[in-house]
C-alpha positions in Angstrom: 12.4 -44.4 -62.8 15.5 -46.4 -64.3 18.2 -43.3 -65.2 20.6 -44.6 -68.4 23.9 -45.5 -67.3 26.9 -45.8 -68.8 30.3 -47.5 -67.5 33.5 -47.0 -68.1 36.9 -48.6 -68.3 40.2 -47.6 -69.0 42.0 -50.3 -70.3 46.1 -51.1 -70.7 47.2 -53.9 -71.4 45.2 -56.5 -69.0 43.0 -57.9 -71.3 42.8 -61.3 -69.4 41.5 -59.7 -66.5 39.5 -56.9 -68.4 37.7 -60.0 -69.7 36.1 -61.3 -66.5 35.3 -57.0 -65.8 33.5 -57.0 -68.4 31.5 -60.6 -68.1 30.1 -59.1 -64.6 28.6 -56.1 -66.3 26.8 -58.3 -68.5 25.4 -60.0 -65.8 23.8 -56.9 -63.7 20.6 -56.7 -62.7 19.7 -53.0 -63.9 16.8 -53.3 -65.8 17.2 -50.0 -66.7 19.5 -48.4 -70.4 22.8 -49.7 -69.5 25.7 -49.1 -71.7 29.5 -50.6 -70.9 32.7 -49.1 -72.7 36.5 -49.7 -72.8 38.6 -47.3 -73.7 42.0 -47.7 -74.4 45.0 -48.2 -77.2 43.7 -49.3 -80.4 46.3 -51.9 -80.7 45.6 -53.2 -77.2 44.4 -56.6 -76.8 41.7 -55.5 -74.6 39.8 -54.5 -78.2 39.3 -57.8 -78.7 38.1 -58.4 -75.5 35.7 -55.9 -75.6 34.3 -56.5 -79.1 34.0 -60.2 -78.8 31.6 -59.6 -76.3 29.6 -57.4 -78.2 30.8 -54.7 -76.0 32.1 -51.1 -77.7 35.7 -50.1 -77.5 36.8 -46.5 -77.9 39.9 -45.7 -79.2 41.6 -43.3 -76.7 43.3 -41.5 -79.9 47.0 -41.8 -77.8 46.5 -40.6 -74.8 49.1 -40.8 -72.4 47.0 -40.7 -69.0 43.8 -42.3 -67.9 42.2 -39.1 -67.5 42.2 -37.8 -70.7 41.2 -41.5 -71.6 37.9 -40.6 -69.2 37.9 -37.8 -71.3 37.7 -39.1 -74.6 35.3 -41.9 -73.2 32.9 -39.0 -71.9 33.3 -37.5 -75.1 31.7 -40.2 -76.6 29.1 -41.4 -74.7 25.5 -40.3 -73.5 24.2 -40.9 -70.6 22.4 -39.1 -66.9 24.9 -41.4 -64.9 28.4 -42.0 -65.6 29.8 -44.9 -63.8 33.8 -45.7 -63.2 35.9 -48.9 -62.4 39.2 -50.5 -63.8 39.7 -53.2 -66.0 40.9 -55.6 -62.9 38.3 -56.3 -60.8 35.2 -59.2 -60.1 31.6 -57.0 -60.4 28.7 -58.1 -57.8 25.3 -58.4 -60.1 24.0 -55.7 -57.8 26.8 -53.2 -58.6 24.8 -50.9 -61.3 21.5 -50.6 -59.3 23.1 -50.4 -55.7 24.8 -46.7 -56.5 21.9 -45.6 -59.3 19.5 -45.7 -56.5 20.7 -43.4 -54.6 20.3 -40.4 -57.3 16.8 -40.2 -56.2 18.2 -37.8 -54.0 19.0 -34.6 -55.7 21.9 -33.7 -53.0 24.1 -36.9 -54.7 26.2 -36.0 -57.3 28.1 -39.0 -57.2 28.3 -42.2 -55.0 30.9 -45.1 -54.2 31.6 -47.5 -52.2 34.8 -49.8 -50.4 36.7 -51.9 -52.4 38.1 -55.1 -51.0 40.5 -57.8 -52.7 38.5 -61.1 -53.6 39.2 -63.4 -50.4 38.8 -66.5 -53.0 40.5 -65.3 -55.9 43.2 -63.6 -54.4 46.9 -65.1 -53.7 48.2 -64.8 -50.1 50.6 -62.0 -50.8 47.7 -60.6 -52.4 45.3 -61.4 -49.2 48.1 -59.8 -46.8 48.2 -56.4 -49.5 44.5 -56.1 -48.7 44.9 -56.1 -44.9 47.4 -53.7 -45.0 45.5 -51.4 -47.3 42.4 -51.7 -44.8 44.5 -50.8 -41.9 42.4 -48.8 -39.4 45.3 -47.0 -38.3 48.2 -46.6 -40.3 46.2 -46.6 -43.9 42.9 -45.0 -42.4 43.4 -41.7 -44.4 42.9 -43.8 -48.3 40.1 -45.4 -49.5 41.0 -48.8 -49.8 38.2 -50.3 -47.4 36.6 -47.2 -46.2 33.3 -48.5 -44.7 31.0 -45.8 -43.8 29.1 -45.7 -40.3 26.0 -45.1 -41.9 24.0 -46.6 -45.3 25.1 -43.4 -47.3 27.5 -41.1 -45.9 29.1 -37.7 -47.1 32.6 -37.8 -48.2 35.6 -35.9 -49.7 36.7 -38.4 -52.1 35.3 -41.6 -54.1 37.7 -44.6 -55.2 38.0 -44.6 -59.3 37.7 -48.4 -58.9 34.1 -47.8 -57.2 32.3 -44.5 -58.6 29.3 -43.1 -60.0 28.3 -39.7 -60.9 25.8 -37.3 -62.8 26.7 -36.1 -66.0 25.5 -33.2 -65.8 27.8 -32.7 -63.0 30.6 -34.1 -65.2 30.2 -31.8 -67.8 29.9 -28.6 -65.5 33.0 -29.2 -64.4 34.6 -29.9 -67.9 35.6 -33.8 -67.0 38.8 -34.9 -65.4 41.7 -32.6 -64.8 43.8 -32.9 -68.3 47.0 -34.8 -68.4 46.7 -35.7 -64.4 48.0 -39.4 -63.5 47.4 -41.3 -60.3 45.8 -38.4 -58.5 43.3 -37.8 -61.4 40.1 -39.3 -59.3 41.4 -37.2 -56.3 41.6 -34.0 -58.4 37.8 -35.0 -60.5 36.5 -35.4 -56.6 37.9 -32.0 -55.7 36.8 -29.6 -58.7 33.0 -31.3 -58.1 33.1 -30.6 -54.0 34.2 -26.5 -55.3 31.7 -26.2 -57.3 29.1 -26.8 -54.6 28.0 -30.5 -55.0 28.3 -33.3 -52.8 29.7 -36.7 -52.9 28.8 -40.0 -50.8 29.6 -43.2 -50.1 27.3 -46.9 -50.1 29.0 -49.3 -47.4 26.9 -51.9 -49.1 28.3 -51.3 -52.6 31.4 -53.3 -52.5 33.6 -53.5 -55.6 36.0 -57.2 -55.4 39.5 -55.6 -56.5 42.8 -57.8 -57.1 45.4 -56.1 -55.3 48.6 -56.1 -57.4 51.8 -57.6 -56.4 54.0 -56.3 -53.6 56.7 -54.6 -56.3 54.1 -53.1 -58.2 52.4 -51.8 -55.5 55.2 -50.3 -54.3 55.7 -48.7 -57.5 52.0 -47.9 -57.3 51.8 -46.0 -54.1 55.1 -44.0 -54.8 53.5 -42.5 -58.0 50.6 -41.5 -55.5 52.6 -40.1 -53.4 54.5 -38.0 -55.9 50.9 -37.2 -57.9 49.1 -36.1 -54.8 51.9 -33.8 -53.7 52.0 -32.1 -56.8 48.1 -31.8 -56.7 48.6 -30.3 -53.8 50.9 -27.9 -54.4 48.6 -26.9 -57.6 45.5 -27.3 -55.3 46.8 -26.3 -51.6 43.5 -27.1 -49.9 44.2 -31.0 -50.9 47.0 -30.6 -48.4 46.8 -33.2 -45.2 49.2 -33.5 -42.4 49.0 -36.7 -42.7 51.3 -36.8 -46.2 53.4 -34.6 -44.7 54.3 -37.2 -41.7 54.5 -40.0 -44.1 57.5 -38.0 -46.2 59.0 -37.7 -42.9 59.3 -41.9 -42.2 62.0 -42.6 -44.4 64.3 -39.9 -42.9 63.2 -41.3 -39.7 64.3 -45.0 -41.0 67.1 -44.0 -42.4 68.3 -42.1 -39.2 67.2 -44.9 -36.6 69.8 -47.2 -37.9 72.6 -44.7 -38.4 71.9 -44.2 -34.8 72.0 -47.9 -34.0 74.9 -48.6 -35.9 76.7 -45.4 -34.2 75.6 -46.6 -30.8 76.7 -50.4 -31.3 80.0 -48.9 -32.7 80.9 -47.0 -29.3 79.9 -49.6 -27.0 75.9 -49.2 -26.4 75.9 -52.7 -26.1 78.5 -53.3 -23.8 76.1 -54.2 -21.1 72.9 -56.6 -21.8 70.2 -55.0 -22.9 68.6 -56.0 -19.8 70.3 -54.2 -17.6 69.5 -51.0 -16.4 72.0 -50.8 -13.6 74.3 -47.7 -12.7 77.1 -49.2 -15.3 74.5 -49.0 -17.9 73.2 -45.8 -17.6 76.3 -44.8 -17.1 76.8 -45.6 -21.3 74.3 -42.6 -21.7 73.0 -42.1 -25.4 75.0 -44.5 -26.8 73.1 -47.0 -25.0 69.8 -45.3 -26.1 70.4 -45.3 -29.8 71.2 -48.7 -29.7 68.0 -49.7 -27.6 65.9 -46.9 -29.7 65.7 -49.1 -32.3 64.8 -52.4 -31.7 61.7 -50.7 -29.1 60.3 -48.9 -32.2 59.7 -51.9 -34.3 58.1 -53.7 -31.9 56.0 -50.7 -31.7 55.5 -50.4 -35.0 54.5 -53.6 -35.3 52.5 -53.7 -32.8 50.0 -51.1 -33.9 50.3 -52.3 -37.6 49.1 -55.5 -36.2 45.9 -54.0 -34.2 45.0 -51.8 -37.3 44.8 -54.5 -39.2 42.8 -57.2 -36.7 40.6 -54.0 -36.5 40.0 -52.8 -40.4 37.6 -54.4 -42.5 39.1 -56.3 -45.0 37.3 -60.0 -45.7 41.0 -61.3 -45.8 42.0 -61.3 -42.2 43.5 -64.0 -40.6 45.9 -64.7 -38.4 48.4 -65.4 -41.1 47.5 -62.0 -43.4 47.8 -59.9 -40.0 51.0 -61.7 -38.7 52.5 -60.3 -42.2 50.4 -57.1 -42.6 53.1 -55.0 -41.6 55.5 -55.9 -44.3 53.2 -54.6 -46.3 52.6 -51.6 -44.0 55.9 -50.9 -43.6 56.5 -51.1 -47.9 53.4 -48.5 -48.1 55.0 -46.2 -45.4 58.0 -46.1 -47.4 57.1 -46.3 -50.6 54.4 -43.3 -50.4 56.9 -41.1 -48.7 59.7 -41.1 -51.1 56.7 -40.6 -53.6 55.9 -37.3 -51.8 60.2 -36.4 -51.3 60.0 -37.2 -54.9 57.4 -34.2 -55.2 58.8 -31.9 -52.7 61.8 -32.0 -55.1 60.1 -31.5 -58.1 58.6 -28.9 -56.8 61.8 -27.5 -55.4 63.9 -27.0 -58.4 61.3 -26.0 -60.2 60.5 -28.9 -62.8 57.3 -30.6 -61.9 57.3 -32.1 -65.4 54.6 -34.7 -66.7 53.0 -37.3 -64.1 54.5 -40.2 -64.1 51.7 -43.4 -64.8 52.6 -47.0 -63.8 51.1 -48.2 -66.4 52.4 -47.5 -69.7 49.6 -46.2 -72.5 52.1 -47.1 -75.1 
């Protein structure tokens, strides 16, 4: 039996994109009820967008995040599934019926799957941000790419470009976390896994993404990093090592070339590099913090570039990997001054409001 569906976007200000969103979803292959929203600004040029199609636009009534958008959206809306993507992304045919199928299964209270930038509509920069992102090694820990082993596996956490869930599990839980920015799917995911359900992820239910530009995706993944922290320190079981190590690579930047430049200023280079005779050792750590440095970025490099031959983005190449650890390396960086950010808010005491990316102006 066909369950009704209803999909949602949050919309800001990318109405040209929104546009080809929103032809996709027109063109499922659901045969069952299948409603599509937009909800944003009621200035917002997405409107237009949305109405020309014959497609309904909710006024989000000012909100300032996109989870109380959600909010407003749910408010408004009836349906037994409750579907999720962004207003920036190409939408396979198959989308809608690929995760309703799987709520057969009374154990799913909501599904996803990868997301992976367009190979053919995607700019090389944009190419090389998707390999990054699909890392196996130094991004394995988000969900850009995530491919499960099996058809439907059990996870922690599904992407807000690529989600479905019950309603009835939606409303339990009273909706998205008020007034929460950037970490607002991570914190939705969270309060449905406490209160007993479980959450799963399609490998076949691929959702085409655009990646953003390298400075707003730097911008992008700082805000995560500053969101997630201070989810965490709200919610500490959303606490990983793994953020804690990434706060610490900018320090450990920072202090690799202060301890080149130190070196190269008392002689560490006195000798060529090659040379590992008596004299040179002789140079003791002067020597090493010259030679420190240039030996971690080829190792760096070096596992940025197996991560991504080995991840699964449809955008590797030889070029995109060559280049994927610019875009590593921005992500590293970015993310943990995001979390240093948070650590400091947290610090002094004045978390204040999340701040968005976008602007819901």
């Amino acid at each position: 039996m066909s369950r009704s569906v209803c999909v949602i976007i949050p919309s800001v200000g990318n109405s040209d994109e929104l546009g080809i969103t929103l032809d996709g979803l027109q063109s499922q292959d659901y045969f069952g009820p299948l409603e599509v929203v937009v909800v944003g600004p009621g200035t917002d040029p997405g409107k237009q967008e949305a109405e020309s199609r014959g497609i309904r636009f909710i006024n989000d009534q000012g909100c300032k995040t996109r989870a109380d958008a959600c909010n407003v959206a749910l408010a408004a809306t009836e349906s037994e599934l409750v579907m999720f993507t962004d207003d920036d992304v190409i939408v396979p045919e198959e989308w809608v019926s690929q995760l309703s199928r799987w709520f057969e299964r009374s154990e799913v209270a909501g599904v996803g799957g990868p997301n992976f930038g367009p190979p053919e509509h995607s700019t090389l920069q944009q190419q090389v941000i998707d390999v990054g992102f699909c890392s196996r090694i130094f991004t394995a820990g988000t969900n850009y790419g995530k491919v499960g082993k099996s058809e439907l596996e059990e996870v922690e956490q599904l992407p807000g470009v690529n989600s479905a869930y019950r309603r009835s599990v939606l409303d339990e839980i009273g909706g998205f976390v008020e007034g929460s920015i950037g970490a607002e799917d991570v914190l939705l995911d969270h309060s449905i896994r406490s209160a007993g359900h479980r959450l799963w992820t399609d490998k076949t239910a691929v959702m085409w993404h655009r990646r953003r530009n390298l400075s707003r995706v730097r911008k992008q993944i700082s805000n995560y990093g500053l969101v997630r922290t201070l989810a965490s320190n709200e919610h500490p079981d959303l606490r990983s090592w793994s953020h804690v190590l990434v706060a610490l690579f900018p320090p450990i930047v920072i202090a690799a070339f202060a301890a080149f430049y130190w070196g190269w200023d008392n002689g560490g280079l006195a000798l060529p590099w090659w040379d590992f005779s008596a004299g040179a050792l002789e140079l003791g750590l002067e020597r090493v913090c010259v030679l420190a440095l240039p030996w971690l970025i080829v190792l760096y490099n070096v596992i940025a570039w197996y991560g991504s031959a080995s991840g699964n983005s449809p955008n590797r190449s030889l070029t995109t990997v060559f280049l994927s650890p610019i875009v590593i390396f921005t992500l590293h960086w970015s993310y943990g001054i995001g979390v240093l950010r948070g650590w400091w808010r947290i610090f002094t005491g004045n978390s204040g409001m999340q701040i968005d990316d976008r602007s819901r102006a």
